[in-house]
Every structure is written in structure tokens, then in C-alpha cells.
C-alpha positions in Angstrom: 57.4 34.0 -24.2 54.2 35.1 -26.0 53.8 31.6 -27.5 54.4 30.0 -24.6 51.7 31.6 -22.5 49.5 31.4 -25.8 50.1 27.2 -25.4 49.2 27.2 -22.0 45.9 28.8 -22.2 45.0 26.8 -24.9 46.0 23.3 -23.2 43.7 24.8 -20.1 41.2 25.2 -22.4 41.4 21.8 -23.7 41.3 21.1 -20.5 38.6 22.8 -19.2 36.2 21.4 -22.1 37.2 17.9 -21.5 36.0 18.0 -17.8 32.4 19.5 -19.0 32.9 16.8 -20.8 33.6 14.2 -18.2 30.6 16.2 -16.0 27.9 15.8 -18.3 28.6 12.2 -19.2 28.2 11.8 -15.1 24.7 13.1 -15.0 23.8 11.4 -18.2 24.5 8.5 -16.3 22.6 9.5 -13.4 19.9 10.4 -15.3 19.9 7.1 -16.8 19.8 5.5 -14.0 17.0 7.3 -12.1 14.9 6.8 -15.0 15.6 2.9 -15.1 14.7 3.1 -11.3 11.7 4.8 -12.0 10.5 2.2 -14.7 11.4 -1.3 -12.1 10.0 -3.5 -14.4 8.3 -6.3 -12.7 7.3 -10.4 -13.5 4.0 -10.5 -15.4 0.7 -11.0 -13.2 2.6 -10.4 -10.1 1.0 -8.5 -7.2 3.5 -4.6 -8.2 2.6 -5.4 -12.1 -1.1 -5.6 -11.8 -1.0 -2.2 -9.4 1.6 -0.5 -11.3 -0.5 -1.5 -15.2 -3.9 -1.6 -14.3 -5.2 1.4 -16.0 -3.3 0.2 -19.3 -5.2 -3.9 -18.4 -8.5 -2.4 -18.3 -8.3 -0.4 -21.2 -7.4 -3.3 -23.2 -10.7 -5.0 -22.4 -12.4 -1.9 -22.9 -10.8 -1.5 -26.2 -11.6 -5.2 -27.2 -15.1 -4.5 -26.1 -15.2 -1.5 -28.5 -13.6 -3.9 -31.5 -16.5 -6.4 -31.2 -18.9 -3.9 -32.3 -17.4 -3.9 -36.0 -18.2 -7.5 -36.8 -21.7 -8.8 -36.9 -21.3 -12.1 -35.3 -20.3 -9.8 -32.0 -22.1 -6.7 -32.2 -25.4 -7.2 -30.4 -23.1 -9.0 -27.5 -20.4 -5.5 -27.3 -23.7 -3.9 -27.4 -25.2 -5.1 -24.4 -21.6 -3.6 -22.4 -22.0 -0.1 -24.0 -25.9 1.2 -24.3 -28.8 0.5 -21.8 -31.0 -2.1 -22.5 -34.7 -2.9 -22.0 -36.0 0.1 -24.0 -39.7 1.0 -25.1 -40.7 2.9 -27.4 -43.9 5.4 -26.5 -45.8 7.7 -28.5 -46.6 10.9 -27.0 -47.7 14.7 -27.7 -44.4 15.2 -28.5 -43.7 12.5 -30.5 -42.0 8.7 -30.4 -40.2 8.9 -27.2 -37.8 5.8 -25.7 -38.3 5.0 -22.0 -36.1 1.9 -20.7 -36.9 0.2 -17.2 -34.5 -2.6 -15.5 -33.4 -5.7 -15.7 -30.6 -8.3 -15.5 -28.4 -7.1 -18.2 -27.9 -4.0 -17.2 -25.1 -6.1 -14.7 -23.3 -6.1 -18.2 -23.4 -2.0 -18.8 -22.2 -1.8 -14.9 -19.6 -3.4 -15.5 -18.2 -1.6 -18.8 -18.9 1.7 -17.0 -17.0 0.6 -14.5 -13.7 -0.1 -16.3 -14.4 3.6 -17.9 -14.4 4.5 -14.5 -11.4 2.9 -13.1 -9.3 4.9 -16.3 -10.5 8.1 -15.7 -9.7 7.3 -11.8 -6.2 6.7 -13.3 -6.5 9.5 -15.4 -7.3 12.5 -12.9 -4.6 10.5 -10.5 -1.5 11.1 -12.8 -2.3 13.8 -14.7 -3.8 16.0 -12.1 -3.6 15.1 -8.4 0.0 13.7 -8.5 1.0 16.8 -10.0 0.0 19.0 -7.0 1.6 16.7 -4.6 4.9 17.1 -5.9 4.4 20.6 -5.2 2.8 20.3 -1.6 5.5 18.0 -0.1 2.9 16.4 2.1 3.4 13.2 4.6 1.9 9.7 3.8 -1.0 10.2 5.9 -1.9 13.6 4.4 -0.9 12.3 0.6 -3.7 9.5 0.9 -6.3 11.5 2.4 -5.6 14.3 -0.3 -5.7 11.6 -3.1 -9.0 10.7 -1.6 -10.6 14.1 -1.5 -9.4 14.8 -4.6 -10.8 12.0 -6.7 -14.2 12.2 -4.7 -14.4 16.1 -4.8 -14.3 15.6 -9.1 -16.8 12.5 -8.6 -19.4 15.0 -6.8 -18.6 18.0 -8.6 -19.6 16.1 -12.2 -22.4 14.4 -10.3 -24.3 17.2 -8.3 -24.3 19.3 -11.8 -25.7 16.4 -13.7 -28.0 15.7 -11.3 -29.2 19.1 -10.8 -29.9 19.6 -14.9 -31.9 16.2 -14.6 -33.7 17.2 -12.0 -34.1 20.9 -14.2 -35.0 19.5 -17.8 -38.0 16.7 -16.0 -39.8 19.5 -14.6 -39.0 17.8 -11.0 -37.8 21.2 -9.5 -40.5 23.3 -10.7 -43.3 20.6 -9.3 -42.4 18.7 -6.5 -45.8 16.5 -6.0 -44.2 14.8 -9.6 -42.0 13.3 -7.3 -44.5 10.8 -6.0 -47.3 11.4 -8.2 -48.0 8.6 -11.5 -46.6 6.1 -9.2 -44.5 3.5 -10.1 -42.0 5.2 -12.0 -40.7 1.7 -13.7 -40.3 3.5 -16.7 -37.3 6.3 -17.4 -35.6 8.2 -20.0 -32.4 7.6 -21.2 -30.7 10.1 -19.1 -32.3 9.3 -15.4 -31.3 5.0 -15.9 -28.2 6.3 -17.3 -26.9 8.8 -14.5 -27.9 5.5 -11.8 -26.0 2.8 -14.1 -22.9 5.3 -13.9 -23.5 6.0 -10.5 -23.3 2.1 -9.4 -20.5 1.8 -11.8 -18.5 4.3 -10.2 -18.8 3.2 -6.3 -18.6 -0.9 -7.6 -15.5 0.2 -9.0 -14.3 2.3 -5.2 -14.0 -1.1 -4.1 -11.2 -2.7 -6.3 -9.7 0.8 -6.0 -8.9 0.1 -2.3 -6.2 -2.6 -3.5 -5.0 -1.0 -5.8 -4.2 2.3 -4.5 -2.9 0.6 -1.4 -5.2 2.0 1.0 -4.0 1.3 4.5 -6.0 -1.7 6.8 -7.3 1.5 9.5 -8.5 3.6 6.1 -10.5 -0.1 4.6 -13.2 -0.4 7.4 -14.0 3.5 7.2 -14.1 3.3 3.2 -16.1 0.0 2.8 -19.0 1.8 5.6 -19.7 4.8 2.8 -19.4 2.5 0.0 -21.7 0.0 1.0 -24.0 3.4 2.6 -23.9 4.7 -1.0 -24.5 1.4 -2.9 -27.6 0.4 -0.4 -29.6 3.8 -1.3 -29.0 3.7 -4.7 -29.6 0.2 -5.3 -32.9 0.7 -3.3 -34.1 3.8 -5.0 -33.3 1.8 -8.5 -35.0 -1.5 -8.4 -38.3 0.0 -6.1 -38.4 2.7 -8.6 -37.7 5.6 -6.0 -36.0 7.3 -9.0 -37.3 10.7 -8.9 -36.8 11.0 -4.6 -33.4 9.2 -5.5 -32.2 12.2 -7.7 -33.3 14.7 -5.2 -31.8 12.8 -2.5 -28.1 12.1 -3.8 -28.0 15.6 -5.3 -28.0 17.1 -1.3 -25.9 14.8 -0.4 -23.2 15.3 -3.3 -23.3 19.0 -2.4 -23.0 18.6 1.2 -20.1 15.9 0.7 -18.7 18.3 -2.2 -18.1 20.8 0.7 -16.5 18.8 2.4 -13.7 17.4 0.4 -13.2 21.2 -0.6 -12.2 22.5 2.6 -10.2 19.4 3.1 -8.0 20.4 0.1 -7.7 24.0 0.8 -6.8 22.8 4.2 -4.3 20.8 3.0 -2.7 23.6 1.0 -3.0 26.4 3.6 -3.4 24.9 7.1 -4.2 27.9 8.7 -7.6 28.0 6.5 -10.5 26.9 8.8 -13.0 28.9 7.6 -14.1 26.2 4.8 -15.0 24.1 7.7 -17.3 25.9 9.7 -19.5 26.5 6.4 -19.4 23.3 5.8 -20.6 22.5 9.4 -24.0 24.7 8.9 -24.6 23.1 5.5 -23.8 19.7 7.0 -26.7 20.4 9.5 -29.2 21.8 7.3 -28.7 18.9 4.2 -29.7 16.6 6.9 -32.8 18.7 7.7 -33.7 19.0 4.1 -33.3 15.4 3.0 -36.1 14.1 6.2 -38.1 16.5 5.0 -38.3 15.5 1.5 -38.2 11.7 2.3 -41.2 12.3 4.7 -43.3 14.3 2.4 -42.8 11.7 -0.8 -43.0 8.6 0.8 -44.9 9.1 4.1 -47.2 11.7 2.9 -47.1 11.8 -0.9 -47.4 7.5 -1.3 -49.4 7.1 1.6 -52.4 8.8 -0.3 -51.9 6.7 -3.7 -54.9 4.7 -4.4 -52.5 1.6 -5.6 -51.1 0.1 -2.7 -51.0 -3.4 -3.6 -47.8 -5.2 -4.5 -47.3 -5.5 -8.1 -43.8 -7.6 -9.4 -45.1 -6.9 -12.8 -45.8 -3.5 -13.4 -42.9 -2.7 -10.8 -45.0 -1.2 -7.6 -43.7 -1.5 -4.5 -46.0 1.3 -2.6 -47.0 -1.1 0.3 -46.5 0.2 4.2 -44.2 -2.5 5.0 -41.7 -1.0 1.6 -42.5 2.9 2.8 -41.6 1.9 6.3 -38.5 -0.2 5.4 -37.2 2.4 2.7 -37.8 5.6 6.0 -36.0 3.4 8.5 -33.2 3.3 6.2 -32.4 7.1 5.3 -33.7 8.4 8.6 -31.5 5.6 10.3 -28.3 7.0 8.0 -29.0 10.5 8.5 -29.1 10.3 12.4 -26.3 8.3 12.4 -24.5 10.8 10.2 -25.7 13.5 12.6 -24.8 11.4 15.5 -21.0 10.9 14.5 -21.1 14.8 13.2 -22.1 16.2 17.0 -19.1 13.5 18.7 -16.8 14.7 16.1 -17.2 18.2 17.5 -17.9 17.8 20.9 -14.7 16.3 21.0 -12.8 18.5 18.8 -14.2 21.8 21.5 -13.1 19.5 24.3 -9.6 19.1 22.7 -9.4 22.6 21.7 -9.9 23.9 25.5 -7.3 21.3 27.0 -4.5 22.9 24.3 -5.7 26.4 25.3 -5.5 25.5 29.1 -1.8 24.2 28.2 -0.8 27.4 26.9 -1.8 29.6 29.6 -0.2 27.1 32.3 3.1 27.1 30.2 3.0 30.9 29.7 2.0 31.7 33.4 5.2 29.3 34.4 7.4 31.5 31.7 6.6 34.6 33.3 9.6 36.0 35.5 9.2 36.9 39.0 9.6 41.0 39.8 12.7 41.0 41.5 12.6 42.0 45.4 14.0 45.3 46.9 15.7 46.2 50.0 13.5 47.8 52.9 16.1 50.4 53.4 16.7 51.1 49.7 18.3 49.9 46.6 21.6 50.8 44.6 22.2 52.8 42.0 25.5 53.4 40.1 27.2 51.8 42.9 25.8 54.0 45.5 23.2 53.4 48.2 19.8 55.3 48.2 16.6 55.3 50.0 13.4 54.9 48.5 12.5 58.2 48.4 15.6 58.5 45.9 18.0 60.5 48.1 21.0 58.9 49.5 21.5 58.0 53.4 23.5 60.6 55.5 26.9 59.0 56.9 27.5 58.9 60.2 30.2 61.3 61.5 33.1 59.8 63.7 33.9 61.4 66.7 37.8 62.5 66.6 40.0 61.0 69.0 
């Protein structure tokens, strides 16, 4: 009896093991093919397989850049896609200092900053914002919007500091009149024609971005408006040699838009946090006060009383009034036009919020239940009759026969 019982729990055993067995070769398979899912592989220089690879394209060509610099007969071509050109050496109380002003290669730098861009874009996109949407659960709409704040919020983050300790270490801060004094400005150090090359790199490259991320036709009109807004100003403030105003200008606006794209992301984490918003809404308002008055007092007032107001190609002075006027026309068109949109944003967000809150007292005054009516003789209690005054009628008495 003893062995027999003995067999049997062994054989269940057996048994037991060999449907783990069974179970784990299931999910192995699953596994398997979730993961094969996952990695579709698609035909070469089809539409999926240049979205899907082309952080891993790009970084070949930036790679193949970087290879020409080791051989001679390449070098000073890689060169001209990795350091700024046009530089001049200057003697001065501090020594030999290099300055650099513009010109047509710097297309070439543009463009190699702008596949460094498009890999850290990848970059922040896998490793960082993908991660915290896996966690968030959100909807389409709300995943593309978040993917947008995020990468610009890290763009203007990185860009407002920089700015800012440009604007520190050239003394700009601590005297403002430098700002349009010694003009034109055609010549700069390293780090001012640097910070704009990288800055046009980095909204050139927002526009092949739009394709590959698959931004949505109603999102691409919106998105090209602030791309092209962005790429106008800096642009103009690079080749007229508005540098120093430039800096001061896209510094406010980086910190305003900073804001911004903030309290969108905390929103989209804790929906019920609005207060973000309506600090954003007073700094919105004031960065627009701040940047008229700057662009007024250094280019109405401060160029207005330069001596050299003649048009110069060659030495790079464009300090005529038909420029000054041109260049305040376009930030004070942009900036009211901002303002404008800011104002019908909330006008109409007040105007929505009192219809939802006239809703909701309509709705609860149709909830409310009616008091229910009593008897003008009395009302009942415990199944006997009583008057109002709480005492109970007298019965009439019937005469006997």
C-alpha cells in the first residue's frame, strides 16, 4: 500500500513538472513572437524603413563625415561640416583673439549640426519621453502633443541657459547701451556664431521632423507658422548683424515658451494642476512687454543716434531707416499677433468656462426633489390621522338607536 501511494505521488510529480514544462515553452513562444512583431522588418528605402532607421541613416553620414577628417586629401572638406568658418585673428589687450563673421559655407556646418540634432531628437525620444508614456497611458492626441512639449521644453531649457551665460561672460547684461553701441557687430566670437549656427540647425532640422514623427495634417500648418516665425528672426538678426539684440531677444522668448511647455507636461501628468498656467499667463504678458521695449530702445533709439547710417555690403552695416523700420515691423508685428491670439484664446476659454458652469446649475436645480405636499387637515403618522398641531382629531360619537 505504502509503495503504491509512494508511485502515485511520484508519477503526479512527473507530471506536474512536465506541464511547467509545457507552460513555459508557451510563453517562450509568445515571447518570441511579440518580439518578432516588435522588430517588422521592412523593404529597404521604403516609406516605414526610412521612419523606423532614420536616426541610425543619419548617424552613418555623420560618422563618414567624422572619418574624412583622418586622411589628408579629405580633411579641410570634413572640416568645413564640423567647425565655423570665416575666422580672423585680432590682437587685443588681452591677447590674439579669433572673431569669425558669415558667409556661404557656413550652409555646410548647418547642415552637420543638423543631423547632430535630428540623433539627439532620437535620442531624448526613446530613451526619455517614450519611457514616461508607457507609464502615463495617454490617447493619440495627448501622446503627440506630450512628445512635442517634451522635445521643445529640453530644446529651450539647454537654450535659455546658454544664452543667458553668453549674454553673462560679453558683459551684455551688465551694459546694455553695448547692445547697439560699436555698430555693426559683423564680427563675433566663437561662442555667439556658434549658439546661432546651432540654433538654425535645430529648427531646419523641426521641419523633416514633421515626416518623420508622423505629425497629423491639422498639427503641420500650426508647426510650420512657429518654425518659419523662429527661422525669420534669427536669420534676420544673423545676416544684418542684430546679434547682440538677437541674444537678448530669443533668451525672453525661450523662457516664456519654456513655461509653457512645463505646465503642459505637468498637466498632462496631473490634470487637475492649473496652476502652471496662470503663471505662465502673467509671464506670457510681461515677455511681450519686455521684448518692445528692448527692440525700441536698441534699434529705434540706440541706432537711430549712430553717426553711420549709410549702407555698407562690405563692412556688413545695415543701420539705414528703411532696415530699422523693416526689422520693428517684424517683431512688433509677431509680438501683437502673439498677444492677439493669447487674449482670443482666453476670452474664449472664460466664455466656455461660464456655459459648463451655467450647465451644472441647470442640471442640479432639475435634480433637486420637490418637498412633498401635506394635507390641510393633517397628515398620518404610524397609521393614524393627526392634525397639524400634532394631536389627533376627536371621533364623532353615534347616537344609539
Amino acid at each position: 500500500m505504502r509503495r503504491a501511494v509512494r508511485k502515485f505521488l511520484v508519477d503526479s510529480k512527473v507530471l506536474e513538472k512536465g506541464g511547467g514544462g509545457e507552460k513555459s515553452q508557451e510563453k517562450s513562444r509568445t515571447c518570441e513572437m511579440a518580439f518578432r512583431r516588435r522588430n517588422k522588418s521592412y523593404p529597404f528605402f521604403s516609406q516605414e524603413f526610412l521612419i523606423q532607421n532614420h536616426a541610425d541613416i543619419v548617424f552613418s553620414l555623420v560618422i563618414f563625415i567624422l572619418i574624412g577628417l583622418m586622411f589628408e586629401a579629405t580633411a579641410k572638406t570634413a572640416i568645413l561640416f564640423i567647425q565655423p568658418q570665416y575666422n580672423i585673428s585680432t590682437l587685443t589687450p588681452d591677447g590674439e583673439v579669433s572673431l569669425y563673421h558669415y558667409g556661404w559655407k557656413d550652409c555646410a556646418t548647418v547642415l552637420f549640426y543638423l543631423f547632430i540634432t535630428i540623433i539627439l531628437h532620437a535620442v531624448v525620444q526613446e530613451y526619455i519621453l517614450d519611457k514616461v508614456n508607457r507609464r502615463l497611458h495617454l490617447s493619440k492626441s495627448k501622446n503627440t502633443k506630450f512628445n512635442e512639449s517634451g522635445q521643445l521644453c529640453v530644446f529651450y531649457l539647454v537654450s535659455s541657459f546658454w544664452s543667458l551665460y553668453i549674454l553673462a561672460t560679453e558683459g551684455y547684461l551688465l551694459h546694455p547701451s553695448s547692445l547697439w553701441e560699436n555698430y555693426p557687430h559683423s564680427h563675433l566670437r566663437f561662442q555667439v556664431k556658434f549658439f546661432y549656427l546651432t540654433q538654425l540647425a535645430y529648427w531646419f532640422h523641426a521641419l523633416p521632423e514633421l515626416y518623420f514623427q508622423k505629425v497629423r495634417k491639422e498639427e503641420i500648418p500650426r508647426q510650420l507658422q512657429y518654425i518659419g516665425l523662429y527661422l525669420s528672426h534669427i536669420l534676420a538678426a544673423y545676416l544684418l548683424n542684430f546679434t547682440r539684440v538677437g541674444l537678448v531677444l530669443l533668451f525672453l522668448q525661450y523662457l516664456s515658451e519654456m513655461g509653457f511647455h512645463l505646465s503642459r507636461l505637468f498637466y498632462f501628468i496631473d490634470e487637475t494642476h492649473h496652476k502652471m498656467f496662470d503663471m505662465w499667463s502673467v509671464g506670457f504678458v510681461l515677455t511681450r512687454m519686455v521684448i518692445l521695449t528692448v527692440m525700441f530702445l536698441a534699434v529705434g533709439f540706440g541706432l537711430a543716434r549712430s553717426e553711420n547710417q549709410m549702407l555698407d555690403w562690405e563692412m556688413g552695416n545695415f543701420n539705414t531707416l528703411s532696415i530699422r523700420l523693416l526689422v520693428l515691423l517684424l517683431v512688433c508685428s509677431t509680438q501683437s499677433w502673439l498677444l492677439w491670439k493669447f487674449f482670443r484664446f482666453q476670452l474664449r476659454r472664460t466664455r466656455e468656462y461660464r456655459l459648463e458652469q451655467a450647465r451644472k446649475r441647470a442640471a442640479a436645480k432639475q435634480q433637486t426633489p420637490r418637498a412633498p405636499k401635506r394635507d390641510s387637515v393633517g397628515h398620518h403618522e404610524n397609521g393614524v390621522l393627526k392634525a397639524e398641531n400634532g394631536t389627533s382629531p376627536r371621533l364623532k360619537k353615534l347616537k344609539s338607536p
